[in-house]
C-alpha positions in Angstrom: -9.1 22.6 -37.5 -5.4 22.3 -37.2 -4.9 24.6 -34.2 -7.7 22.4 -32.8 -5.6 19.0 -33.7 -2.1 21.4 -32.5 -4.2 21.6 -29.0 -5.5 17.8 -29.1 -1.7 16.5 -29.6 -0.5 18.9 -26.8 -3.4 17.7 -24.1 -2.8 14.0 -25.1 0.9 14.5 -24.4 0.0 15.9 -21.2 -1.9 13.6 -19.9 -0.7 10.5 -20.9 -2.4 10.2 -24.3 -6.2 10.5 -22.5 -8.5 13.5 -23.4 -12.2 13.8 -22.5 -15.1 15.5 -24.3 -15.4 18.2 -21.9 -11.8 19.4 -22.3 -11.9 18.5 -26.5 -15.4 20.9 -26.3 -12.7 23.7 -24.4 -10.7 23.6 -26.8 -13.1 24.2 -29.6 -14.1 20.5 -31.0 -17.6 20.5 -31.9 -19.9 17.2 -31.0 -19.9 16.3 -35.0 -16.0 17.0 -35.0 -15.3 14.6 -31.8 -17.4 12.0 -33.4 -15.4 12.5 -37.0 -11.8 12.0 -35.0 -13.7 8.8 -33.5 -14.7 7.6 -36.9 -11.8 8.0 -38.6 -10.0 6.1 -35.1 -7.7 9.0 -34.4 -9.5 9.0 -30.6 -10.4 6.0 -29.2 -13.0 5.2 -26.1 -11.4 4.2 -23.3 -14.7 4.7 -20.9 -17.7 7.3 -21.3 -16.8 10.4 -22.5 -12.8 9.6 -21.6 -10.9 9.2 -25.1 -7.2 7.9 -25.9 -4.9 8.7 -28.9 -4.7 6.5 -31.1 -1.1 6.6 -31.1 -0.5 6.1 -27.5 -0.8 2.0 -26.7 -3.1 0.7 -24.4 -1.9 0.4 -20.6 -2.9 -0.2 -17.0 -1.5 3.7 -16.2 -3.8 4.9 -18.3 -6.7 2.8 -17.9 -6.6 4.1 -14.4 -6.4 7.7 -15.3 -9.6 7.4 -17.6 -11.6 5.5 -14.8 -10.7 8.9 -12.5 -11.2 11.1 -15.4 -14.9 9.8 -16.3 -15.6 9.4 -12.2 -14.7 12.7 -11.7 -13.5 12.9 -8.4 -17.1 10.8 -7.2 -14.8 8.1 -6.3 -11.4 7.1 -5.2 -8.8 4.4 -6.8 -8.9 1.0 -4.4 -8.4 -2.4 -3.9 -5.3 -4.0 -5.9 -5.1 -0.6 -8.2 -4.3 1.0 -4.8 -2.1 -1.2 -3.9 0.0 -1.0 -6.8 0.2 2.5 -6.9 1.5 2.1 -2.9 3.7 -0.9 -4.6 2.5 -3.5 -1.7 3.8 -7.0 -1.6 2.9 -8.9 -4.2 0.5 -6.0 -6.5 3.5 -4.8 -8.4 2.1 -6.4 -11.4 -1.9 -6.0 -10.6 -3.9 -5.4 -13.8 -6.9 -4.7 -12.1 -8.3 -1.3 -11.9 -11.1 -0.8 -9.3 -12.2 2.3 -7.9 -14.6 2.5 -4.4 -16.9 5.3 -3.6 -20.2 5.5 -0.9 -23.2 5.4 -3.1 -23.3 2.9 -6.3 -22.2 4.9 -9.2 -22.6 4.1 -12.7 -20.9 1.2 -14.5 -17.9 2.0 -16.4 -17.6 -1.3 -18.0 -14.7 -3.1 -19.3 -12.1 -3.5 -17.1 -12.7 -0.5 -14.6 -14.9 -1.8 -11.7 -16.7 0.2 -9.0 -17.0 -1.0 -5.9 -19.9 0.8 -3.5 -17.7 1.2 -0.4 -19.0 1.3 3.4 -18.1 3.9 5.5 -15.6 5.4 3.3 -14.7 8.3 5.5 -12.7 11.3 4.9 -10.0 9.5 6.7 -9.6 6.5 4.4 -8.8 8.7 1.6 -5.4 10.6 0.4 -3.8 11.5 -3.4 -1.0 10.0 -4.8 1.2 11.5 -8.0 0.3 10.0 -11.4 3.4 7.8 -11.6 5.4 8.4 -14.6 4.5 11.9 -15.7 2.2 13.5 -12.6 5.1 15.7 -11.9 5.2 17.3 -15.1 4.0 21.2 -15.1 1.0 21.5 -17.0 1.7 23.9 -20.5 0.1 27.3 -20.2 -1.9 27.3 -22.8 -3.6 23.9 -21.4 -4.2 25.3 -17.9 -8.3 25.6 -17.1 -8.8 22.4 -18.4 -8.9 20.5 -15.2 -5.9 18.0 -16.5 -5.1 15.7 -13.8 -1.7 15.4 -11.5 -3.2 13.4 -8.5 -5.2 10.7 -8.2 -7.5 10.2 -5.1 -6.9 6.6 -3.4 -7.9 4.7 -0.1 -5.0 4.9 2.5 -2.6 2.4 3.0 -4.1 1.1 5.7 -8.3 1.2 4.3 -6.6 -0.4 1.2 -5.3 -3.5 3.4 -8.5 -3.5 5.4 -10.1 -3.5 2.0 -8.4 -6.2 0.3 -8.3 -7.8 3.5 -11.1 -10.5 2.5 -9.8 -11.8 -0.4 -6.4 -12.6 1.0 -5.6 -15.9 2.2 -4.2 -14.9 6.1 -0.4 -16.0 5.0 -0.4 -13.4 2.0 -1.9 -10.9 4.5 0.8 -11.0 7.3 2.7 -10.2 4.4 1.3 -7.3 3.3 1.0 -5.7 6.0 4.5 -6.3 7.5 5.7 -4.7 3.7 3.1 -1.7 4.8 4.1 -1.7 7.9 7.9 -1.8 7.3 7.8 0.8 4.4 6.4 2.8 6.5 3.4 3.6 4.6 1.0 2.7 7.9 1.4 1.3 11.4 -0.2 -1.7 13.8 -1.0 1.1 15.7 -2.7 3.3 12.6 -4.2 -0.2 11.6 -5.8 -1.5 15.1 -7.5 2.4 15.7 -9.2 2.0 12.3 -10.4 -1.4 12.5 -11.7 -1.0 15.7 -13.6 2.3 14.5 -14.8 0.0 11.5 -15.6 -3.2 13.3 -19.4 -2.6 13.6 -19.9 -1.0 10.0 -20.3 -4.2 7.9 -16.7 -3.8 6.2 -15.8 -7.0 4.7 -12.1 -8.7 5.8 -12.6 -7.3 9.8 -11.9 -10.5 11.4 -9.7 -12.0 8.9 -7.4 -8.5 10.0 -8.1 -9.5 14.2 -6.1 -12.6 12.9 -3.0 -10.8 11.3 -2.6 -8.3 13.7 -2.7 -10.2 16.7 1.2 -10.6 15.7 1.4 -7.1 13.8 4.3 -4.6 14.5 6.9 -7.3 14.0 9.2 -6.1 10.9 9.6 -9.4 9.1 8.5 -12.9 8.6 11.5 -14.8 11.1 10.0 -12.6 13.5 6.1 -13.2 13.0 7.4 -17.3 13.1 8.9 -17.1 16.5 5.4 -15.7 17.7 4.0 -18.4 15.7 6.3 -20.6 17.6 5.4 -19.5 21.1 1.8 -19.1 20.8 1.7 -22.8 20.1 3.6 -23.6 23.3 1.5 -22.0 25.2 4.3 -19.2 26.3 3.3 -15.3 26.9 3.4 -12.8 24.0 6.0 -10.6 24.3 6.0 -7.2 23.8 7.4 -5.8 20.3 10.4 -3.6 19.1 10.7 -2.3 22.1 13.0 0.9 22.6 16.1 0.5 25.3 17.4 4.3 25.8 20.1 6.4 28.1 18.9 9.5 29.1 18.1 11.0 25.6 20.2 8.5 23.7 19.1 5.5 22.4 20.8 2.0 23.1 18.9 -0.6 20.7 15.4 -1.5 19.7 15.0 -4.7 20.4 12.6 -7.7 18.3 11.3 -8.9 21.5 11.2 -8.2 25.5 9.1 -10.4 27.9 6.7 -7.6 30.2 8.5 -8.2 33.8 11.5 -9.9 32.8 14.8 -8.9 31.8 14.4 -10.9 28.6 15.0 -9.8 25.4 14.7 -12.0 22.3 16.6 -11.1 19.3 16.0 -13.5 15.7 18.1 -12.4 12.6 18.7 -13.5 9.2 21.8 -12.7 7.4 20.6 -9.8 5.9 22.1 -6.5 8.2 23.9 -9.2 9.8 26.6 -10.1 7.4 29.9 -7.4 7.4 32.2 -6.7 10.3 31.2 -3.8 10.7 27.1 -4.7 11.1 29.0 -7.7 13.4 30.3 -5.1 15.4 27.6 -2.6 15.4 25.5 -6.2 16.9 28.7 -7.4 19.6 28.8 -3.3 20.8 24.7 -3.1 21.2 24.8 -6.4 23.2 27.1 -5.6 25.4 25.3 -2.2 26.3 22.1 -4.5 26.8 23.8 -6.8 29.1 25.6 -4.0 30.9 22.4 -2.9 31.6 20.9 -6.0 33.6 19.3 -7.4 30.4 19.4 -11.5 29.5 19.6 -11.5 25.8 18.7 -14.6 23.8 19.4 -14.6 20.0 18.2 -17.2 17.3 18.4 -17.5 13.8 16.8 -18.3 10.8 18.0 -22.2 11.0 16.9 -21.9 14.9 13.2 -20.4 14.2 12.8 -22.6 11.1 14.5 -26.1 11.4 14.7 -26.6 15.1 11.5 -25.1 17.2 11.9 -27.7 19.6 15.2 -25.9 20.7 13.9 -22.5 20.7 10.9 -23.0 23.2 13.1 -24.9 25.0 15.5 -22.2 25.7 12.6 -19.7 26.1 10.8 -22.2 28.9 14.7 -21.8 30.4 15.0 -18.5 30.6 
């Protein structure tokens, strides 16, 4: 049995410390000798048919691996497990490990869940690299035995429309500016799948109507001053719009009011702090004003401390 047990140690390395009985039976482990390495707690169950090392601890990682392992590619890593993996706002540290797929599929138990997803279409899924050790070659002698690099998960955008209804609105502006500015989706990505998912009975459809009415802003001063103007009953303007001459770009600007010359501009002190980002700002502004454009600028203290001041200006303008 040692070039069985040689084998065993080489798989678990592979992939992080998790075997199942399919690959043990390709490698020549009987049922009765599987059973005798479970006895004897040199394999331990981590779901059906899915077994760890006993020498490898206990983790989310590989709590997430087994779950795809026993699911076998009949469903895809989800909810707050996806959004760790995509390291959204506020999941880094997500112990949950859920997996969605269409039909109901059998219980893992434990602390894998399996969601029955609606409308999980081909387009609300992708792979991700195992973090950690997914970009590891797998040894030669270990190659037919299906050990897994990739993990399938929702998209970044069906995993915020997923989590959507369990998020307080707040906590979901915020994810989805992180998605948004990490470029992992886009309000444009976002509103095209909603809209194609509004009549399937997805949960968290209209809490998303409420986030995005102010989505494709980059950060939370920004998503306030809308805040700010929807409350005064002044016009939306139109978002990080693109000024350009010819083929070269001028600025993108936070805001521009459709039919005006106005363009809104709120900062914080990040990006805004050295002379040389103070000059990069002086240099851009000028080009904007050259150009015919009024630009208004406020910051955080402005947005935050003293609304009264910015619709006032804004009314003024």
């Amino acid at each position: 049995m040692g070039t069985e047990l040689d084998n065993l140690h080489r798989l678990s390395e592979a992939q992080g410390g998790l075997a199942t009985a399919k690959q043990l039976a390709l490698l020549g482990f009987t049922p009765k000798q599987i059973d005798g390495l479970r006895d004897r707690r040199r394999l331990l169950s981590v779901a059906p048919g899915v077994f760890r090392s006993a020498g490898v601890p206990a983790s989310w990682l590989n709590q997430v691996v087994a779950g795809a392992l026993f699911l076998d590619g009949r469903a895809v890593t989800s909810g707050a497990t996806a959004a760790r993996l995509f390291v959204f706002h506020g999941f880094e540290r997500s112990g949950m490990v859920e997996f969605s797929c269409e039909r109901t599929s059998r219980g893992i138990g434990g602390q894998i869940t399996v969601h029955s997803a609606r409308q999980l279409d081909a387009i609300d899924r992708t792979t991700c690299q195992i973090p950690d050790w997914g970009n590891e070659p797998v040894p030669p002698e270990l190659e037919g035995l299906g050990i897994v690099r990739t993990l399938g998960i929702t998209t970044p955008c069906r995993t915020i429309i997923d989590l959507a209804h369990r998020m307080p609105v707040p906590a979901l502006a915020r994810l989805v500016d992180s998605a948004i500015s990490m470029r992992l989706t886009s309000f444009e990505v976002l509103i095209e799948r909603l809209e194609s998912l509004r009549d399937s009975g997805v949960r968290g459809v209209r809490r998303m109507d409420q986030v995005l009415v102010d989505a494709g802003v980059e950060s939370w001063l920004e998503r306030k001053f809308l805040e700010l103007l929807r409350e005064a009953g002044l016009p939306r303007p139109q978002c990080q719009v693109i000024f350009r001459d010819g083929s070269r770009t001028v600025a993108r600007v936070d805001f521009l009011f459709a039919g005006t010359n106005v363009v809104v501009e709120v900062s914080g002190r990040r990006g805004h702090v050295t002379d040389a980002e103070r000059q990069k700002d002086a240099r851009r502004r000028n080009e904007l004003q050259r150009a015919g454009m009024q630009v208004i600028e406020f910051v955080t203290v402005d947005v935050v401390r003293d609304p009264a001041y910015v619709v006032r200006t804004i009314r003024a303008a």
